[in-house]
Structures are given as C-alpha cells and as structure tokens.
C-alpha positions in Angstrom: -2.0 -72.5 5.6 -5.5 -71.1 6.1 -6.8 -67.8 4.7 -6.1 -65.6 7.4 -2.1 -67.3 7.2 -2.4 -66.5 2.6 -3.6 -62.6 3.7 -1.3 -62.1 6.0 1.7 -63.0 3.3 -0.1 -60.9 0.7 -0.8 -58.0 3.5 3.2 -58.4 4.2 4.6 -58.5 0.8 2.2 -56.2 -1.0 4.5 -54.0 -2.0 5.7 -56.8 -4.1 2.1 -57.6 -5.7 1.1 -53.8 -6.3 4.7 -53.8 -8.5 4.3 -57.3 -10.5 0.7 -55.8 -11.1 2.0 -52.4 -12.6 4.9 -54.0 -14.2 1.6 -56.4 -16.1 0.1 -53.0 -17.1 2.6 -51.7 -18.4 4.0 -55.0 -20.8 0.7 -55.0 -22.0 0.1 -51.8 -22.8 3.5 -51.9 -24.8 2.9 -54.9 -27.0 -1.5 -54.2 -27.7 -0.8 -50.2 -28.1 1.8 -47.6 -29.5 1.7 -44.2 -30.0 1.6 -42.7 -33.1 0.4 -39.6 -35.7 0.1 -37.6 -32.2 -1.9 -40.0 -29.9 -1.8 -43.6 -28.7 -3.1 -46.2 -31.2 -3.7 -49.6 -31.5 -0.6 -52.1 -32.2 -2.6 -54.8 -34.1 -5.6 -53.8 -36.4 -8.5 -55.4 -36.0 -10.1 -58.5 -38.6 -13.9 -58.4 -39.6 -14.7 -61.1 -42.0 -17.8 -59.9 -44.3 -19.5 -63.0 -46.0 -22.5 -63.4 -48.9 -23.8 -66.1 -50.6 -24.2 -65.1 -54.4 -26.6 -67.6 -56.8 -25.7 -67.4 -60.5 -29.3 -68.0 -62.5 -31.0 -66.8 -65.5 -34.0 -64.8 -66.5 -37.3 -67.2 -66.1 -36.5 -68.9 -63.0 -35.5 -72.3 -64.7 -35.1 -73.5 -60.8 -38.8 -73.2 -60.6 -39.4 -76.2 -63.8 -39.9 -79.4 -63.6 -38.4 -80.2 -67.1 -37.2 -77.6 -69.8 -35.4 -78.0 -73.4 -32.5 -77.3 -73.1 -31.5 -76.2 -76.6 -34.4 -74.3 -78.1 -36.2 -72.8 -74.5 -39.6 -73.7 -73.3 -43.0 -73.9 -74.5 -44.7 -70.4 -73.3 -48.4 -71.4 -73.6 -48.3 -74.7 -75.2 -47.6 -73.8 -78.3 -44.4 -74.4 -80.1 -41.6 -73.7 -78.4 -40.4 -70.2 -78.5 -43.2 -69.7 -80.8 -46.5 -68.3 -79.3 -45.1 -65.6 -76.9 -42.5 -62.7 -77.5 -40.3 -61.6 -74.5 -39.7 -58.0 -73.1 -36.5 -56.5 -72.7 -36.1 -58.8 -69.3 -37.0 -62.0 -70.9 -40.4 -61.8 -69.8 -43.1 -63.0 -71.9 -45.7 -61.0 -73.3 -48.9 -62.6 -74.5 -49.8 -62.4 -78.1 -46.3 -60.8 -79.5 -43.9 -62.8 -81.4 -41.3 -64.6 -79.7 -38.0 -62.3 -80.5 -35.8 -63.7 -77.4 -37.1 -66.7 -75.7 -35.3 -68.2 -72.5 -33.0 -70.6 -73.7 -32.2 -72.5 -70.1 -29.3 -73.6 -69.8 -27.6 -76.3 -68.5 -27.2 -76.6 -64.7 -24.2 -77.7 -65.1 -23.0 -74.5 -66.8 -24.6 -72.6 -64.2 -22.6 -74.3 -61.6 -19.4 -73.6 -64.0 -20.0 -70.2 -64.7 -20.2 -69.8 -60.6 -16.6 -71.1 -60.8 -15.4 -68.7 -63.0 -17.4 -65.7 -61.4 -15.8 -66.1 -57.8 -12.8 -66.0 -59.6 -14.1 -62.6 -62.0 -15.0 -61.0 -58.5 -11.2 -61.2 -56.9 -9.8 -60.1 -60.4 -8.3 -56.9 -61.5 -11.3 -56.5 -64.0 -13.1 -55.3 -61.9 -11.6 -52.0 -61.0 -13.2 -50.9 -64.5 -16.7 -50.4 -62.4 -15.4 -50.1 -59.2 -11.6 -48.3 -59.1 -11.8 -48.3 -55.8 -8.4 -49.6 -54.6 -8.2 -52.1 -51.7 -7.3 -50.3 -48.0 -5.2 -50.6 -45.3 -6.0 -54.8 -44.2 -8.5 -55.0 -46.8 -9.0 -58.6 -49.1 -11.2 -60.2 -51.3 -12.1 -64.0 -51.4 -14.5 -66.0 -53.4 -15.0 -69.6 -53.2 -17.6 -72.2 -55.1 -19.5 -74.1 -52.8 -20.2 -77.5 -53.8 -22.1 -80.7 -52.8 -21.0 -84.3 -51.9 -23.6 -86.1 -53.8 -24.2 -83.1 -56.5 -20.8 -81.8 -57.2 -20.5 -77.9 -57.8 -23.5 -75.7 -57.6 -24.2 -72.6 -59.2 -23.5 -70.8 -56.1 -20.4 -69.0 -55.0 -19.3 -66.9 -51.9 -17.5 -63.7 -51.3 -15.5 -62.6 -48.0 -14.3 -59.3 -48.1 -11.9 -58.5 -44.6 -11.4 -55.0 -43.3 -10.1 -53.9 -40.0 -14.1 -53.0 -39.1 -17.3 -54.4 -38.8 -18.9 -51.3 -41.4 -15.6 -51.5 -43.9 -16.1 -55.1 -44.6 -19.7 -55.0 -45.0 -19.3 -51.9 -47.3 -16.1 -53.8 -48.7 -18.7 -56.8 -49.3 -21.2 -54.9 -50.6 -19.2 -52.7 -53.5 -17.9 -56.0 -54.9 -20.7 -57.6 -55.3 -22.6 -54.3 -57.2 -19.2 -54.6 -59.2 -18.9 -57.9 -60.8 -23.0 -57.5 -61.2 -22.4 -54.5 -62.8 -19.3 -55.7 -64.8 -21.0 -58.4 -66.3 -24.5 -56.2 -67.3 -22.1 -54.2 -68.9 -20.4 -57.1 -70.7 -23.7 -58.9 -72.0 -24.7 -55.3 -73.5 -21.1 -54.5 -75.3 -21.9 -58.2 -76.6 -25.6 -57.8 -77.4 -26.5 -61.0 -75.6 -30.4 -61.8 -75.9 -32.3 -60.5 -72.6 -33.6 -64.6 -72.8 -30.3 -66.0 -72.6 -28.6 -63.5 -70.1 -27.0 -65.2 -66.5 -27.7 -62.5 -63.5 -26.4 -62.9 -60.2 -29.1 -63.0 -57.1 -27.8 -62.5 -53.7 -29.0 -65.0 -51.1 -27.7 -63.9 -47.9 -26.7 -60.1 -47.7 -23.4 -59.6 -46.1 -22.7 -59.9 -42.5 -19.5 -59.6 -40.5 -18.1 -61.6 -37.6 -14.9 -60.7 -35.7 -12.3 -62.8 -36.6 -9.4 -61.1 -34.1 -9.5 -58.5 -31.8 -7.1 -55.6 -31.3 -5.0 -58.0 -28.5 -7.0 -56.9 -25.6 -6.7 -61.2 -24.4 -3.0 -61.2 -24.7 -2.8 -58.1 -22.3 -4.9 -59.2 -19.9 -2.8 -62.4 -20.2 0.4 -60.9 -19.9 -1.2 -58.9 -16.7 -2.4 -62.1 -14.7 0.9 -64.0 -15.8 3.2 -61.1 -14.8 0.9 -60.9 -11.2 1.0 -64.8 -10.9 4.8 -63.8 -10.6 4.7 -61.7 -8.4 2.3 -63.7 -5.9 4.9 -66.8 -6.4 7.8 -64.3 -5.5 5.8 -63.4 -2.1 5.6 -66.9 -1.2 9.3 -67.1 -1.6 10.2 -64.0 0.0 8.0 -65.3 3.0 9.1 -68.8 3.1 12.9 -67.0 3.2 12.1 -64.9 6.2 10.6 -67.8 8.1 14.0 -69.6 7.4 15.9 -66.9 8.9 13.6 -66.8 11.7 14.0 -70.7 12.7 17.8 -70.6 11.7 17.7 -67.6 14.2 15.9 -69.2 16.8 17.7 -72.5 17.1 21.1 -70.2 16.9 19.6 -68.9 20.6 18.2 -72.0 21.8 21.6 -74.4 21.4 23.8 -71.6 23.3 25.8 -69.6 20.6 26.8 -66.4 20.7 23.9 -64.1 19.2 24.7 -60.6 18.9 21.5 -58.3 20.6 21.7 -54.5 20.0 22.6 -52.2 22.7 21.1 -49.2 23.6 24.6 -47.3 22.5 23.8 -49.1 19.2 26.5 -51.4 19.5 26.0 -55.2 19.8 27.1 -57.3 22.5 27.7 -61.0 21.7 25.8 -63.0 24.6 26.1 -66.5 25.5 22.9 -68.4 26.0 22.9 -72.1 27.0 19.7 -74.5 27.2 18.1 -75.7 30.4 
C-alpha cells in the first residue's frame, strides 16, 4: 500500500482514531492525576534527590602537613612542641602567649571513623534537639561514608535529603547539615573540649538536587500512543473486513447467484446473473 492507499484508511476510519485517541487522554489523565481538596492534583508526588559532600577535619588544617605528632601536637615556631605559642579560642596560634590549647592532630584514621559515625549522627533522632523540625510529606534523610579502594574509609561522608521539590530538598539538605554542625558545637561546649582538639565539619560541595521521578507525565503519554496504536491497528482491521465483504460480494455477482439489488419501492429483488 502506498501513502495515498494508508490516508485514505485513516481518512475512512477516523472516527475510530479520533476515539482511541480520547479514550488515551482520558486513561492517562486517570492514573497521572486525581482530584482532590477542591481541584485536580497530581497522583504521584514528585522525587528531588538533594546531595552534599561533608569533610570531617580539625582546627589547624592537619591536611595541609607534611608530618605531625600525633600525640602531643605540632611544633608552632620550632620550639618545643606546644610550647612557644598559645592558641585563641579557635585553635589559632598567637605569637608570644603560652600555649594553653595546642592542636593535638589526630589520627586520620579517626577522622575517617568519626565520618562513620557522623553520617549516622545526621539521620538520628538526636538531632531534632537543634532542628525539631519534623520530616514532611515524602521527605528522607540518608548519609553514607565514602571510601577508597586503595585507602579504605575517608574522613568524608555524604548526605541526600529527598523531597517532592527541587527547593524542599535543597532546604531539606541544607537544615541538616546546620544541625548535626550545630549539634555537635553544642556537644564539644557542654563537654568543654579544648578549641585545639575540636573535629568541625566543612562542607565541600553545597547541596544540589537532581530529579529522580517525575509526576508520571511518560507513562501518560505512553498510555496515549499505546491506546492510539490500538486504535490505528483496529482501522486496519475494520478496512481489511470491508475489502472482504467487497470481494466476497463481487465474486457472489460474477459466478451467477442470486444477489439481492434494492428496488426503488425499497424492496429487494433477487436477480440472477450468469458469466459470459
């Protein structure tokens, strides 16, 4: 069949097409949207997936030394160690004061521990003691460690908040994170832990949200070109029928049977036709 044969079929049987197309519509309006609270909603919320990169470290940027001790801290000016400079109330050094807190590096090891326990602090009911925020409608929390082949664990954890949108789980992201920072500022000052020796989180990457799933726009417009595929298919049909009847009808007249042809009275005479 050529084109002008395929628009002929779809000009003759478009009645058929326009129906399978508004029977499409409305299936997938019924399964993506519903209506609800006074108006039409969507049936499936939604998922944004917020993600930062969170680095647990210390006062003194240990990460930029060669070599440290790591049991008594580091030599300030090359005096003794701990000896020749004091420390502000940030673990700073301060020429020429007494040293009162000196950075006592620790282990990177611990580091990369404590990271481990901190993604699990920051999905933890402890923290609705800064932030009593409760969790929303399709809202999470997730922390994981992140880890090398050759190195192991690092001192580096990240945190996915999900929320139905692109703000909410940046927001969602963001709150969290000033929580467990703030939970465990407020921890090291109930415990009166040395400004030298206190871990602080940094945050590498600042959240950003992807789209994980959509509202289920894609399965409508599925359902829509499945439902007209149909109703193309059932054309064909319907066509190749009515070329049956047509042949069936034609060789009926042409081997001499009786064929019944309306009258003008609106009555049908049977009339014989015979071939030759």
């Amino acid at each position: 069949m050529d084109i002008t044969q395929h628009l002929r079929v779809i000009s003759r049987w478009r009645r058929v097409i326009i129906a399978s197309a508004l029977l499409g519509i409305a299936l997938a309006a019924l399964f993506t949207v519903k209506y609800s609270d006074g108006g039409l909603q969507w049936r499936h919320s939604a998922k944004w997936e917020s993600t930062s990169r969170l680095f647990v470290t210390q006062n003194g940027f240990p990460w930029g030394r060669t070599t440290f001790d790591l049991a008594s801290g580091v030599k300030a000016t090359g005096g003794a160690t701990g000896a020749s400079s004091g420390t502000s109330t940030d673990g700073r050094p301060v020429n020429g004061s007494p040293s009162t807190a000196p950075n006592d590096f620790a282990d990177p090891n611990r580091l990369s521990l404590l990271a481990i326990i901190y993604s699990f602090i920051s999905q933890s009911n402890a923290l609705s003691e800064i932030n009593p925020k409760p969790l929303g409608p399709g809202e999470e929390i997730a922390a994981q460690e992140l880890s090398n082949q050759n190195t192991g664990a690092l001192p580096l954890f990240q945190l996915t908040a999900t929320a139905p949108t692109r703000k909410a789980a940046d927001d969602l992201n963001t709150e969290r994170t000033r929580a467990l920072i703030g939970y465990l500022a407020t921890q090291q000052d109930v415990n009166a832990v040395p400004a030298g020796q206190r871990v602080k989180i940094s945050v590498l990457n600042k959240p950003l949200a992807t789209q994980v799933s959509g509202h289920g726009q894609m399965l409508g417009i599925a359902m829509i070109f499945l439902v007209m595929c149909a109703g193309l298919a059932a054309s064909y049909m319907l066509e190749s029928l009515r070329l049956s009847r047509e042949r069936m009808a034609a060789g009926a007249s042409g081997s001499g049977e009786l064929v019944e042809h309306p009258t003008r009275g609106g009555t049908a005479e049977p009339q014989q036709r015979s071939m030759g």
